[in-house]
N, C-alpha and C positions, 0 to 999 in steps of 0.2 A: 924460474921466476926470479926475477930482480926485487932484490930488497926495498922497501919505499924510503929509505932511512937516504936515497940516494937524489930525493925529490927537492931538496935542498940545493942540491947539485943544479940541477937543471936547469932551477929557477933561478939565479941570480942573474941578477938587472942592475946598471945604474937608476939615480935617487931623481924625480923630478916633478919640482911643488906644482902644485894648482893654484892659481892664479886669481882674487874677486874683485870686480870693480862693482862698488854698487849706488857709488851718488850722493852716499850719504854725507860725504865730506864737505860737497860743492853747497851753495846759497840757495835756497828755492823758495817757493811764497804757492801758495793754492788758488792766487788773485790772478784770471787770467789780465795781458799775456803772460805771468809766471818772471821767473827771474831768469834773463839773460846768460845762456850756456858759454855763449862764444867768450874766451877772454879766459873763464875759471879752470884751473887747474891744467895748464896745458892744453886745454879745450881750442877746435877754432872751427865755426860755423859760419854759415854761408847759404844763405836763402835764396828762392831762385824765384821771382815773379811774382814775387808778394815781400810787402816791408813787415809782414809778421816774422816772427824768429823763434825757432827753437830755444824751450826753454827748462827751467828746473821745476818741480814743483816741489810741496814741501810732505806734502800725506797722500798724495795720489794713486802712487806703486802698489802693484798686489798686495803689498802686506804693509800699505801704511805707512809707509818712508818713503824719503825723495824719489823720482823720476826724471826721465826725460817726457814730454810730451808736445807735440807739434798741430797747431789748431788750425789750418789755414786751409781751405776746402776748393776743389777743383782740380781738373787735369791740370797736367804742369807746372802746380804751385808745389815747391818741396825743398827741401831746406838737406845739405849734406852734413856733417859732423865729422872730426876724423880726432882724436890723439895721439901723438907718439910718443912711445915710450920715453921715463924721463927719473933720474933720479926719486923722484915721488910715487911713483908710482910705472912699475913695467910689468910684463908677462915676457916668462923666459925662453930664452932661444931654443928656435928645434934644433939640436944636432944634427948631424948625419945619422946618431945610433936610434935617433927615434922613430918610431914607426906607428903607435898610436896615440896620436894628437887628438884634440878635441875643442872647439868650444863650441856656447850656447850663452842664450840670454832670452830673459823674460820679453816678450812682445805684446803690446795690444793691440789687436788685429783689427786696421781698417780698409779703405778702400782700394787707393787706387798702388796701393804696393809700399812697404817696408822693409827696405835691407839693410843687413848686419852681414862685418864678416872682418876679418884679415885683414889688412893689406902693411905696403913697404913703400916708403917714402924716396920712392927714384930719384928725382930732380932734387932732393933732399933741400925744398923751401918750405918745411916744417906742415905741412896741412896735405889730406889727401884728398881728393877730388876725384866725383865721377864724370871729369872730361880730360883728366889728367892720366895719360893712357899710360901702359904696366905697370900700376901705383896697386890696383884692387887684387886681395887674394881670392880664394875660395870661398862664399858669399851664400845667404839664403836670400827670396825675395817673396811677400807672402801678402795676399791683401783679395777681398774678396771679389774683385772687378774680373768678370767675364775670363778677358785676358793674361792677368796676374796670374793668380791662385797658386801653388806655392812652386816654386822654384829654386833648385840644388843649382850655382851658378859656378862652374871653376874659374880655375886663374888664369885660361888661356879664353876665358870671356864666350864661353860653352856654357849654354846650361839644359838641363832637365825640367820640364814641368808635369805636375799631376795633378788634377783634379782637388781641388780645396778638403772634396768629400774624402779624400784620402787618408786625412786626418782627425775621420770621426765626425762627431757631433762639434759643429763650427759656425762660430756666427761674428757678425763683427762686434767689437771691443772685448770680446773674450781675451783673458790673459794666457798666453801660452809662452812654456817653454821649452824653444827650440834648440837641441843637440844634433850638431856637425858632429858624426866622429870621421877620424880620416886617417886610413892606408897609406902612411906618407909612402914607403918602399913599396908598393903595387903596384901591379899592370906596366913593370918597367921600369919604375920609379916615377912614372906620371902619377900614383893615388889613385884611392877610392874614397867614396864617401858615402857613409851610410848617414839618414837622418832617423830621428825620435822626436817626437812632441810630448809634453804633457799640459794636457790642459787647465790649470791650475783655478779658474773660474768654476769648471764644473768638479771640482776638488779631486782630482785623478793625483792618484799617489806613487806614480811613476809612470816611464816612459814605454812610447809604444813605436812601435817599429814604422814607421811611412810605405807603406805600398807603391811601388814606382820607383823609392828614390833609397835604393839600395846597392851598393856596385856600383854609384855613378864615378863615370871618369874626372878625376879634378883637374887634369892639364898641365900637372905639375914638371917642373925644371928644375932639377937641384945644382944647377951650372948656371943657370943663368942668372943675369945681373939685374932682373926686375924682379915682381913682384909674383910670378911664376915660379921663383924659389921660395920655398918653404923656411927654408937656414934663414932670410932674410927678413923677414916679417917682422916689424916692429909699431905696428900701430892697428887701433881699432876705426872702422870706419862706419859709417849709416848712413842711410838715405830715407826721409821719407820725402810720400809721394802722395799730397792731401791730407785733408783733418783725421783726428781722432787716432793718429799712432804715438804710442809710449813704448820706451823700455827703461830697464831695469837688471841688476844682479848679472852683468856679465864674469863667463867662466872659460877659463882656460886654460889647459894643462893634458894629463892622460888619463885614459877612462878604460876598466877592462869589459871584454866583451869575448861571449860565443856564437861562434857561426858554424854552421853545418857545410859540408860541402859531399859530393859523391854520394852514392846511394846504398843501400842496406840491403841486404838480402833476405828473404824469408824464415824466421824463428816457426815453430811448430802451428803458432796460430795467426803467421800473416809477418809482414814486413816487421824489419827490425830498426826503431824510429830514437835514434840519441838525445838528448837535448841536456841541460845545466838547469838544476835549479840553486838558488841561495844567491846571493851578491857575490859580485869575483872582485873580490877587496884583501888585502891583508888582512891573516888571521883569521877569515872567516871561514866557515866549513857550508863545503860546496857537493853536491849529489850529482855526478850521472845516473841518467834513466833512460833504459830503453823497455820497451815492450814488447808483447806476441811472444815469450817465450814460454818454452816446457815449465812444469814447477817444478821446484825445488833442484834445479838443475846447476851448476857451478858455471861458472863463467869469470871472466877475468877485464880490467880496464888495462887497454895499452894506452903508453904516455912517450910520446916518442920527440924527437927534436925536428924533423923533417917529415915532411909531406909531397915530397917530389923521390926520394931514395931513402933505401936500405941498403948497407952493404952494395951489393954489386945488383941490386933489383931496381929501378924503375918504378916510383910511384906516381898514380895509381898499379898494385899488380894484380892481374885477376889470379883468385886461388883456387879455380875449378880444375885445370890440369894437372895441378899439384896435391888438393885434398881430396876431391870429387865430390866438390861443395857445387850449389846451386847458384849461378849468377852474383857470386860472393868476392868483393875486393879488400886484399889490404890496403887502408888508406893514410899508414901513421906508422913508422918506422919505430921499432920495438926496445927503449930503451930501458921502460918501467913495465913491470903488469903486478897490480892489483887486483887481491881473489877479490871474488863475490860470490852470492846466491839467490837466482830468481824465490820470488814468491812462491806460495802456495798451492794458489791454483791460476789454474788458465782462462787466460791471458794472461801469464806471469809477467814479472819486474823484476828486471835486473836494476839491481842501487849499489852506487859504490861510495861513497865520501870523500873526499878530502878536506883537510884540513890547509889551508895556503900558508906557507914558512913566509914570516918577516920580508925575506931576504926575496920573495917573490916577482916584488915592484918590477912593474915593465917587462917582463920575461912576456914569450910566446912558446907556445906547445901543441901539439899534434894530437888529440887520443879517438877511439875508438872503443869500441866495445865486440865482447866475441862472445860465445854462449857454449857449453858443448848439450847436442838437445839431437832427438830422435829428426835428426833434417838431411840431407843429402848430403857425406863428406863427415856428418856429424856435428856441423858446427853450421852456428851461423855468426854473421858476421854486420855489424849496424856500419849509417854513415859514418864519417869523419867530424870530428870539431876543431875548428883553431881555436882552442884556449886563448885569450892575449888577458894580461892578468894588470892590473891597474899598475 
């Protein structure tokens, strides 16, 4: 067993801030139509089939400060938005070394569809546009019309849709806040993109995972000279699409996150099922749990750097030939293990801790969980997690 004093090790990350736009600086009035977007702060809008305009308000936002809000009602009345970054205000570049990116932003949700997202000013004549083609990054589109409802859209103009219901209890003007997180180095280095909502109207005090739109492909290009590159990204963009769309509190930067991957084998009383609880933040102390095992049984968390090899193994390996385990795989190459001790009684609990070192920021890791318990081989053996740690 590897000492934990070496967790310190493993985790070191480069530093990289998060980013808040929230409106509160620009002019706005509660008087519709509200006070004129385009012009302030680097702002520059552009309305399409209506002389209404995107505008500020002054108390209208979830929580009673400025907004954006767009009133003009019908198919094909919609109004674009775009900033780019500028001495006054930016969000920082994704590197090459990054890999979990993130934003999100409050939405009120109406009809005929509202998008938010990314993008990079190709033609570099200061404003980004949705007819101004490889300018859009990786984008949400959400609105309660039939054919909307929400959509995960990448930067190679691919998107995902799922059912509105996918997000719960949803109705229109509900305020919700929408989290992109994104795989920049996945599937290739095309990305992935997982979403979360929280619905902040019906007072939901964190985010919940989207059904559907998990794994989706972003289309990503880290060579290319449009907006398919990631590295290039310098501006925020929006689209509404008819009345009653607001936002608010945009956020950008890296977020951590657990995912399971491969499957578990059977503990004494049934599958062996991993997951995280606590925030994966700095300095915060974080629990693997798994269940179905023996009580009072020992068992140990592996913490490893790789999820494809060990040594000279090939991950995933299966460990039945080798332990005379039961449909049991290594899934996380073994650079740390941390004891532990199932529960009581059965259905026991395996719980391990961590506490996350400072020095954590931006780091990725591999773990697992093992058990030793009256099972085939003697041990059992749960899914995989990639740790990625904020």
């Amino acid at each position: 067993m590897l000492h934990n004093a070496l967790l310190p090790v493993l985790f070191v990350a480069p530093c990289f801030a998060q980013s808040l736009y929230d409106f509160n600086n620009l002019n706005g009035s509660d008087v519709y139509p509200y006070t004129l977007l385009d012009g302030q702060d680097n702002w520059s809008e552009q309305t399409y089939n209506s002389a209404k305009r995107c505008g500020v308000t002054a108390t209208l936002g979830k929580d009673g400060t400025k907004c954006l809000r767009y009133q003009e009602s019908g198919p094909s009345y919609g109004c674009d938005a775009s900033r780019i970054n500028d001495a006054n205000w930016s969000y920082p570049s994704f590197s090459s070394s990054v890999r979990n990116a993130y934003f999100q932003a409050d939405l009120q949700l109406g009809f005929w569809g509202g998008s938010f997202g990314l993008a990079y000013d190709t033609n570099n004549n200061g404003v980004i546009r949705g007819n101004e083609p490889n300018e859009r990054g990786v984008r949400f589109n959400v609105g309660t019309q039939t054919n909307v409802q929400f959509q995960l859209i990448g930067a190679n103009n691919i998107g995902v849709t799922v059912p509105l219901a996918n997000l719960g209890t949803v109705a229109g003007g509900h305020w919700l806040r929408i989290r992109v997180i994104m795989d920049l180095a996945a599937a290739g280095t095309g990305g992935l993109g997982y979403v979360e909502v929280q619905n902040l109207t019906l007072g939901a005090t964190s985010f919940t995972a989207v059904p559907g739109l998990q794994g989706v492909p972003l289309g990503l290009n880290p060579v290319a000279i449009n907006a398919t590159n990631p590295l290039l990204w310098n501006a925020l963009w929006l689209h509404f699409e008819g009345a009653t769309y607001g936002l608010d509190n945009v956020e950008i930067g890296r977020v951590g996150y657990a995912r399971p991957y491969g499957t578990g084998c059977n503990g004494v009383a049934g599958p062996v099922d991993l997951t995280v609880q606590g925030a994966i933040a700095n300095n915060a102390t974080i629990q693997f749990v798994s269940g179905n095992h023996g009580a009072g049984r020992a068992g140990v968390l592996i913490i490893g750097i790789s999820n494809t090899s060990y040594g000279s193994l090939n991950l995933p390996y299966l460990l039945d030939p080798l332990l005379g385990t039961s449909g049991c795989s290594l899934y996380a190459s073994v650079e740390v293990t941390l004891a532990g001790t199932t529960s009581a009684t059965v259905p026991a609990t395996l719980m391990t801790p961590i506490t996350l070192p400072a020095a954590a920021y931006g780091a990725r890791v591999f773990t697992q969980h093992a058990c030793f318990e009256a099972v085939p081989g003697g041990l059992s053996f749960s899914n995989g997690l990639i740790l990625q740690l904020l």
